[in-house]
C-alpha positions in Angstrom: -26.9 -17.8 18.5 -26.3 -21.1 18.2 -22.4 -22.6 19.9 -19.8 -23.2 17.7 -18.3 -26.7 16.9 -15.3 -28.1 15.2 -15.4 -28.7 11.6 -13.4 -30.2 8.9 -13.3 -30.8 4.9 -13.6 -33.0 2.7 -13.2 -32.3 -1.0 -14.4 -34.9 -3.3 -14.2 -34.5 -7.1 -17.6 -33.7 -9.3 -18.9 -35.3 -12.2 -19.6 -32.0 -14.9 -20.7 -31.7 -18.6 -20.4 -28.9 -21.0 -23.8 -27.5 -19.8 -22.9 -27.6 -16.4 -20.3 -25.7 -17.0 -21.9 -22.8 -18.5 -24.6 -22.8 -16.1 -21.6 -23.0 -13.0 -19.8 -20.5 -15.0 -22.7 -17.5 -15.5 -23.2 -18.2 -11.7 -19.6 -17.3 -10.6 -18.9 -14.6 -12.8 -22.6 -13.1 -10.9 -21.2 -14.2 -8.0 -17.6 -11.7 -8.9 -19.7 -8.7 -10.0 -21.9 -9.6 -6.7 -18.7 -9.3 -4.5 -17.0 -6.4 -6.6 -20.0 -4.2 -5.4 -20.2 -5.3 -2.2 -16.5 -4.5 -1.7 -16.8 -1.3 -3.1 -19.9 -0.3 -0.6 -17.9 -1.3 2.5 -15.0 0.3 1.6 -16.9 4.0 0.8 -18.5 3.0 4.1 -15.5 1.9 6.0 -13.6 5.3 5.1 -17.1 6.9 6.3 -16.3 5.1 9.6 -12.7 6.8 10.3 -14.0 10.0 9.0 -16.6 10.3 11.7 -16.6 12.5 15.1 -17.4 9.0 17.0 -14.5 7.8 15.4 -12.3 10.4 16.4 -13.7 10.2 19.9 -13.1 6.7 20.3 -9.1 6.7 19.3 -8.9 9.3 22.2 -9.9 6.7 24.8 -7.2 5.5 26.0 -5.9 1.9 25.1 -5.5 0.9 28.9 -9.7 1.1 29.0 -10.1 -1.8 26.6 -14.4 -2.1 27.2 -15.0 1.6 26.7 -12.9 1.9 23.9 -14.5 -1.4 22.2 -18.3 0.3 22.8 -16.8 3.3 21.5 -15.6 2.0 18.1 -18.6 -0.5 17.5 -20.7 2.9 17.6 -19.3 4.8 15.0 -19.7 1.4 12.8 -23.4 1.1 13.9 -23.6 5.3 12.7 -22.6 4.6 9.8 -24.0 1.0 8.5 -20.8 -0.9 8.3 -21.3 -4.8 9.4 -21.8 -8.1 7.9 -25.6 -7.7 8.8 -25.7 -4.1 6.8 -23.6 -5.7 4.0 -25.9 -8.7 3.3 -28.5 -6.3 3.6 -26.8 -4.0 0.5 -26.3 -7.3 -1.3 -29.5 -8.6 -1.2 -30.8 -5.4 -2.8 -28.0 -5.1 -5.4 -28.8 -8.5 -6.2 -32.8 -7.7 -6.7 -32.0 -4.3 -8.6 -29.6 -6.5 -11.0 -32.7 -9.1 -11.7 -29.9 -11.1 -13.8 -27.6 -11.6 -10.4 -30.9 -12.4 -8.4 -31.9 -14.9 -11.5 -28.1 -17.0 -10.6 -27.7 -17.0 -6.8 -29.9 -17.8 -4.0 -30.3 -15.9 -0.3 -27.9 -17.8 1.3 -25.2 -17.7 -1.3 -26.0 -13.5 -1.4 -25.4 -13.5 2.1 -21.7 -15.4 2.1 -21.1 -13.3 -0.5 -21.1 -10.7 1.7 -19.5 -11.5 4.3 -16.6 -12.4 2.4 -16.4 -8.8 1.0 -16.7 -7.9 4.8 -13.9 -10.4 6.4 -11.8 -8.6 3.9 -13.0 -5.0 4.8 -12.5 -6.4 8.8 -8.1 -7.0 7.6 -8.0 -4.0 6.3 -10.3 -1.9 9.3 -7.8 -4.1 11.8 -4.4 -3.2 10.0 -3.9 -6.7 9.1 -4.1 -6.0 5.3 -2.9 -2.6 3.5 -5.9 -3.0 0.6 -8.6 -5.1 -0.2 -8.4 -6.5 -3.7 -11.4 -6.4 -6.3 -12.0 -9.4 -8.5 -10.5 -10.0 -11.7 -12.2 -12.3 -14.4 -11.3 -15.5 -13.3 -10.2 -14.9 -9.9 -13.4 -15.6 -8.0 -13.3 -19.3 -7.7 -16.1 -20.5 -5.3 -19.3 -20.3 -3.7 -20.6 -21.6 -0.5 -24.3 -22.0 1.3 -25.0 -21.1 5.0 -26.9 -24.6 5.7 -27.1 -27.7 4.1 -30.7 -27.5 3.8 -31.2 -24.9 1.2 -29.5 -23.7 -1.7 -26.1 -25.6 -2.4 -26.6 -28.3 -0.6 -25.2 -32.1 -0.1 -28.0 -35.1 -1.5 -27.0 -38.3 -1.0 -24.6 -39.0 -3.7 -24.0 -35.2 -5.0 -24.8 -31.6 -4.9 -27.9 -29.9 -5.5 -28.4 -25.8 -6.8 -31.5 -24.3 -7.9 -31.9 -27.4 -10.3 -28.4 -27.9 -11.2 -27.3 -31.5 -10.3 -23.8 -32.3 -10.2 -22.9 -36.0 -9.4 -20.0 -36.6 -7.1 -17.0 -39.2 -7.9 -17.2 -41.5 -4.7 -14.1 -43.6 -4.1 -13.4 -46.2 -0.9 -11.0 -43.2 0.7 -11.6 -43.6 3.9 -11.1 -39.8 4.3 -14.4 -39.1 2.1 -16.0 -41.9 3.9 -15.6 -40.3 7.4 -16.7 -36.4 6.0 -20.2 -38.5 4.9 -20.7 -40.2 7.5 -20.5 -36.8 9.4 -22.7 -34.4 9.9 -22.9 -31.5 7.1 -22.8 -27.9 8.1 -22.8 -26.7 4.6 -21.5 -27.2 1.1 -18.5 -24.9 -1.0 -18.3 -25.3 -4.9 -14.5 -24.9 -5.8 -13.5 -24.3 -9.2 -9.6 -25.7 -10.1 -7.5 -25.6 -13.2 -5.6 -28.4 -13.7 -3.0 -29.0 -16.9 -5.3 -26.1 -18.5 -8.5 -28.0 -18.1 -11.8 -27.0 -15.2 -12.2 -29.0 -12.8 -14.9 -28.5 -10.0 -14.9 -30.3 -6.6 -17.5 -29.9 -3.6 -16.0 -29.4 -0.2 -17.9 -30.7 2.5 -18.0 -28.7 6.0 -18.8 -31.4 8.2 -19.0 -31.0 12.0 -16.9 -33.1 14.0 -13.0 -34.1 13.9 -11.1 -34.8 10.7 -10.1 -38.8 10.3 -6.8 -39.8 11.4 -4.8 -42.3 9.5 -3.6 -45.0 11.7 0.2 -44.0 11.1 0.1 -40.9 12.0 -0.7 -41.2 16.1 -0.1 -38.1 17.9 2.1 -38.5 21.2 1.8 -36.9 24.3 5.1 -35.6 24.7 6.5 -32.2 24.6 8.7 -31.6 21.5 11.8 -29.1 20.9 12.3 -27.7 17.3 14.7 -25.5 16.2 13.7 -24.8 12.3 16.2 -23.1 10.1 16.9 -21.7 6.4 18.3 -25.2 5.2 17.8 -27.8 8.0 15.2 -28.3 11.0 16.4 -30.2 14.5 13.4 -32.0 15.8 13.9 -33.2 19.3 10.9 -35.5 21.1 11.0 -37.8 24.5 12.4 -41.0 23.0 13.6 -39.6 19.4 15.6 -37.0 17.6 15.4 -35.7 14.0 18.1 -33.5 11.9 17.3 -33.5 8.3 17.5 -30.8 5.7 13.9 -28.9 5.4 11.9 -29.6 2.3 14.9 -30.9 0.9 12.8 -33.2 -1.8 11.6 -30.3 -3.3 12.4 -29.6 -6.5 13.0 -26.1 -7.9 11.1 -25.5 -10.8 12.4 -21.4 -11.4 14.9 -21.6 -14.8 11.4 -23.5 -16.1 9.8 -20.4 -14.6 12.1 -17.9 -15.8 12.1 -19.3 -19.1 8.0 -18.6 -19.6 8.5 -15.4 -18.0 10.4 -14.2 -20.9 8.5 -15.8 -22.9 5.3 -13.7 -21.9 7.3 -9.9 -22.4 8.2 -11.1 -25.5 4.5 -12.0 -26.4 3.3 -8.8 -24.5 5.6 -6.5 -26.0 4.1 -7.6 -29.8 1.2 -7.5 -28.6 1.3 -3.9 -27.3 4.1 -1.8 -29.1 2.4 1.6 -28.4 2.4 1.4 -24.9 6.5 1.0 -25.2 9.0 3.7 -25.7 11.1 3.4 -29.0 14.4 2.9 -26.5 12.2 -0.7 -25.2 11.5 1.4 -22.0 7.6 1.0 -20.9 5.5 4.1 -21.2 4.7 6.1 -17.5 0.8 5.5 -16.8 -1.8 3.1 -17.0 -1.7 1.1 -19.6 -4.7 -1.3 -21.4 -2.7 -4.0 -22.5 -3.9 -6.8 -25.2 -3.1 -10.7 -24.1 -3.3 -13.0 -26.9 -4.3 -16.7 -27.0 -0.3 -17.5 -27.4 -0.1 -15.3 -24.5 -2.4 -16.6 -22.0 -1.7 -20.1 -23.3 2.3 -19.1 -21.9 0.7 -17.9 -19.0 -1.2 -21.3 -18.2 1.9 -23.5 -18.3 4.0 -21.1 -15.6 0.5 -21.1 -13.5 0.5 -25.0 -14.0 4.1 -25.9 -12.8 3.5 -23.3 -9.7 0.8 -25.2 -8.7 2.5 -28.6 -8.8 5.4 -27.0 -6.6 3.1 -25.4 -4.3 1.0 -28.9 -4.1 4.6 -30.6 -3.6 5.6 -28.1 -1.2 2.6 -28.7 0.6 2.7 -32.5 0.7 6.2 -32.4 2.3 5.1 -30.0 5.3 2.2 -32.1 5.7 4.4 -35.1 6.1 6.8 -33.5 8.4 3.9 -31.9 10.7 2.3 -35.2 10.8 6.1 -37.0 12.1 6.2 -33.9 14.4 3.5 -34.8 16.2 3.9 -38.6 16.1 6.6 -37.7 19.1 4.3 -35.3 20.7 1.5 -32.0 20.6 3.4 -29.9 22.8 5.2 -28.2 20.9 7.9 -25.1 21.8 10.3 -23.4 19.6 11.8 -20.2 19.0 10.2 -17.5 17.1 12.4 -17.2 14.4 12.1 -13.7 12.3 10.9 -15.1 8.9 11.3 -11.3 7.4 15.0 -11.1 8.5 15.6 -14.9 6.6 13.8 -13.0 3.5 16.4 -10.5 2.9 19.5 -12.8 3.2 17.6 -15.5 1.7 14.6 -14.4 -0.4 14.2 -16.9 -3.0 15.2 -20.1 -0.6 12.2 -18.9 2.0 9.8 -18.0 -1.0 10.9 -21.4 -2.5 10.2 -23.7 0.7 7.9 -21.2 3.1 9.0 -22.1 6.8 5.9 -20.2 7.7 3.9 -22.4 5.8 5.1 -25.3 7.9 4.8 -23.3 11.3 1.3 -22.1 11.1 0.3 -26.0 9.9 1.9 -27.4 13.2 0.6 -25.2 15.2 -3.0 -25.2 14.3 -3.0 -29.4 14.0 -1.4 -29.2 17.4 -4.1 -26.8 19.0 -6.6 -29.0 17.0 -5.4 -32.1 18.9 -5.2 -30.2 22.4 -1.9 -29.9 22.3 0.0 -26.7 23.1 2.1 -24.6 20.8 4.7 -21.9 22.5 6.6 -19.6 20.6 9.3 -17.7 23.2 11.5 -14.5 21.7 15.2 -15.6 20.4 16.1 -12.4 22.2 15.2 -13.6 25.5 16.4 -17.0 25.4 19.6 -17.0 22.5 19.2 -21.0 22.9 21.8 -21.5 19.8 24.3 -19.2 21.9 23.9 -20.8 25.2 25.4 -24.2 26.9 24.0 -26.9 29.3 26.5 -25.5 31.9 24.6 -22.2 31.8 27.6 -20.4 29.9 26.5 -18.1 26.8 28.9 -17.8 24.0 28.0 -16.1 20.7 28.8 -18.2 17.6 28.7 -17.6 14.3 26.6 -18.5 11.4 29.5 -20.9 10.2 30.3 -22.3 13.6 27.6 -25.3 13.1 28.7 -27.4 15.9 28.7 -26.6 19.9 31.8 -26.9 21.3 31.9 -25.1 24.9 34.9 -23.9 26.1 33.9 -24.0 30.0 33.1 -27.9 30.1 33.5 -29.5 27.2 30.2 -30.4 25.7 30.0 -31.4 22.0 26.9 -31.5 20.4 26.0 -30.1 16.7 24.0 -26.6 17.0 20.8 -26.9 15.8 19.7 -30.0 17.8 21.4 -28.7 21.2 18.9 -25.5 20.3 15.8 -27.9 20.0 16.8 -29.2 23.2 17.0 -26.9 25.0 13.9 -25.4 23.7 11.7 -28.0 25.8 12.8 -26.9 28.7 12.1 -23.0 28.7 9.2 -21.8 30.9 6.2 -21.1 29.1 5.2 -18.2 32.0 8.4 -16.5 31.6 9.9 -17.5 28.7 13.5 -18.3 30.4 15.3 -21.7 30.2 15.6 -23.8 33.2 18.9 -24.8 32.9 19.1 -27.3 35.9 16.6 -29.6 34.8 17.4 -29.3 31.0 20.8 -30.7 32.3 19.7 -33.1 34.8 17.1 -34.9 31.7 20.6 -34.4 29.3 21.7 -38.1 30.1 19.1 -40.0 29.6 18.6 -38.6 25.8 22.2 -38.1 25.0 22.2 -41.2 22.7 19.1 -40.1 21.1 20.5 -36.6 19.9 24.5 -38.6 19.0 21.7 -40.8 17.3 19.9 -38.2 15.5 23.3 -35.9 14.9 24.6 -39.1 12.9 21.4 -39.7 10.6 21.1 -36.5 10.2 25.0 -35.8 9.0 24.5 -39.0 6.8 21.7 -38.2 5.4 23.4 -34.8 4.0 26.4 -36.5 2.6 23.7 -38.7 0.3 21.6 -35.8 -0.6 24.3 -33.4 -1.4 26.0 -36.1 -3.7 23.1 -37.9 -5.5 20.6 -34.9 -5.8 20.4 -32.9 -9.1 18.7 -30.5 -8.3 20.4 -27.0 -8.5 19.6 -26.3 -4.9 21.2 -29.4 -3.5 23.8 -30.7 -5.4 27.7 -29.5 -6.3 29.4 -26.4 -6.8 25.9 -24.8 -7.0 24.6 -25.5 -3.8 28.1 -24.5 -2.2 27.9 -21.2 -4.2 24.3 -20.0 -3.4 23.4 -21.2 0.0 26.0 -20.2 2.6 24.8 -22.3 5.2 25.2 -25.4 3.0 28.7 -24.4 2.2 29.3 -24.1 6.0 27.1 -27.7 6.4 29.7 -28.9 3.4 33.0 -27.4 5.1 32.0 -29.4 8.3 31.1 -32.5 6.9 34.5 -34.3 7.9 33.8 -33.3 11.3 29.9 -34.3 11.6 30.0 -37.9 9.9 32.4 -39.2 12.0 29.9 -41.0 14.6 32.8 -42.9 16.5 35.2 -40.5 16.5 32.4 -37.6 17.5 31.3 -40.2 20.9 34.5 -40.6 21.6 35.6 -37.1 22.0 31.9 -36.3 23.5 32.6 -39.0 26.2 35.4 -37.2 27.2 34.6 -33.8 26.8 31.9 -34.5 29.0 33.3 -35.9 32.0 34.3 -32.7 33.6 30.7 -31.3 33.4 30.0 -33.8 35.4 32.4 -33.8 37.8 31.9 -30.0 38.2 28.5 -30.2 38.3 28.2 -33.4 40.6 
């Protein structure tokens, strides 16, 4: 078996006629049906597995002998025919049987197939999924080779398939210069709607690392971050950051809701019988019709999800990318993104903090740098002082102000200090040399505390949006009423190093 090597994509835009389009179009929807069956055959076979005596035998092992176990498990799967080998296997001959499936896709694309339907049986078998989900008209969006020497491959200037020939749009981006200069692994078709209309683009696996723009270098440093519901504290060697999270996003959802009323309208029209005379819906399943007025509804909520997602995306991209400009080491707490959901479901659903985590962490690991995520449990960094003193605070108290020696610092950025100094191995903060480092950065976090506070006052005046302007913002997002209420205190600069120089004084004359 051959060793594995880092890969990256690059998407670049194809060239398609009507024709094409049919032809791409028949091949996908085999494709679906192709990976509908496939799904369905793992599953019967997967429940065949955890029906089994070997099966039974191998959860009694205990957990502590992880080998046995392991062999154990992997021979009730064997027993019963459930692995990606087995799978391509079941769709190569469901493909042959079907004659019109076998007349659109070639071996290699039958055998990707397949182990997509089993990547997806492997969540569920591992607990990491609750169901696997079958393939709706129009959900199943691409198809990928195993090499790029057979079936959809790259050629020169496009992409070749069993006679279909779809020229590629090549611009002077350096981005899709460097993917085809690399070497090609293999090719994915990807089929995207855009304002209502097909578009299909061919992403290029290429073996190698991605190209890096010359603005965004990636430091050596180690980097704090303490990331919250409304703002993120970004704390590096030589610089410090406190600006609202994905605060240039704009929310699209009375747009949203608007459409969404607009479809039970148009379904409810379309569908009186399966609606009680009192407008209730009827118990059951119910076939229900979707007209073109319906789906056309449908398209424009789709479309202006997308652009928020795309927008969404952009501006975690951008702040990943000035993360690491101050360094790929990165530690932070593990916030509990479920707990943020039920106080504040639609602001997490709207900008997904998650998003951004899993993003900086795998650009870090891909640069060598480290990523360590420590329990808040352990270390309660927003409740704890440089003098070593712990005092809880609440969710309004927004500023650090200890009452042992005096420090003065706003919360969130004292946190993301603190953070780069908690030991990896055991997950504690080393106190003494987080406050022997504390004064050669103390500018850079009054520097960062200032920008940051000024930087709120602009966007909470000028901003239209609903999330972060006025009465509204103060009404629905309790932390920006508390970051509002504090506002005096926080964009004072001189008045706040004034009082920090002398609160601080006595730390260090306790302390030495």
């Amino acid at each position: 078996m051959a060793a594995k090597t880092t890969s990256f994509v690059v998407e670049i835009p194809l060239v398609t006629t009507s024709s094409d389009l049919a032809v791409i179009a028949a091949r996908l929807e085999s494709g679906r049906q192709l990976y509908n069956a496939v799904l369905a055959e793992g599953k019967t076979r997967l429940q065949l597995v955890r029906d089994s005596e070997l099966y039974g035998k191998a959860k009694s092992i205990p957990k502590t002998e992880n080998k046995a176990r392991s062999v154990a498990f992997q021979k009730a799967r064997e027993a019963n025919r459930f692995s990606d080998y087995d799978l391509q296997a079941f769709a190569n001959k469901t493909a042959i049987a079907s004659v019109w499936i076998k007349s659109h896709l070639d071996a290699n694309t039958i055998q990707k197939i397949a182990t997509k339907a089993f990547k997806a049986l492997e969540r569920l078998m591992y607990g990491k999924a609750k169901k696997v989900r079958f393939k709706h008209k129009g959900q199943f969006a691409s198809l990928e080779g195993k090499t790029n020497k057979q079936g959809i491959r790259w050629t020169g200037n496009g992409v070749e398939w069993s006679g279909l020939k779809l020229q590629a749009i090549i611009s002077n981006d350096p981005i899709i210069l460097h993917g085809l200069s690399s070497k090609i692994k293999y090719v994915r078709l990807v089929r995207r709607i855009l304002n209502q209309k097909t578009y299909w683009f061919a992403q290029l696996i290429c073996e190698g690392m991605p190209y890096q723009k010359p603005k965004n270098i990636i430091g050596e440093g180690t980097v704090g971050i303490d990331l919250g519901v409304a703002t993120v504290a970004i704390v590096g060697d030589e610089e410090t950051t406190w600006t609202p999270f994905a605060v240039e996003l704009t929310s699209k959802q009375k747009e949203v809701r608007k459409l969404q009323r607009k479809m039970e309208r148009q379904r409810r029209a379309n569908n009186p019988d399966n609606y009680n005379s009192d407008g209730t819906a009827k118990k059951g399943k119910r076939r229900f019709k979707k007209s073109n007025r319906y789906n056309n509804t449908a398209d424009k909520k789709r479309e202006i999800e997308r652009k928020q997602a795309a927008h969404r995306k952009s501006l975690h991209g951008k702040l990943v990318n000035q993360t690491l400009k101050l360094g790929k080491n990165i530690k932070a707490e593990k916030v509990s993104v479920k707990a943020w959901q039920k106080l504040f479901g639609k602001s997490i659903g709207f900008k997904s903090p998650t998003s951004f985590q899993s993003e900086l962490k795998r650009k870090a690991e891909n640069a060598g740098g480290t990523v360590l995520m420590f329990s808040t449990r352990k270390t309660a960094l927003s409740q704890t002082c440089l003098c070593g003193h712990k005092q809880k605070k609440s969710l309004s108290q927004r500023v650090h102000h200890c009452s042992i020696c005096g420090l003065k610092m706003q919360r969130d950025i004292l946190s993301a200090y603190l953070s780069r100094y908690v030991d990896p191995k055991t997950e504690t903060l080393l106190t003494e040399e987080a406050r022997n480092s504390y004064s050669g950065m103390e500018q850079s976090l009054l520097d960062g505390w200032q920008n940051g506070s000024n930087q709120s006052t602009r966007t909470a005046t000028s901003s239209k949006s609903p999330i972060n302007s006025g009465s509204e913002l103060m009404s629905s997002n309790p932390i920006a009423r508390v970051r509002v209420a504090s506002r005096r205190e926080e964009s004072e600069p001189e008045r706040v190093n004034e009082t920090h120089a002398v609160s601080w004084n006595p730390l260090r004359s306790r302390m030495g």
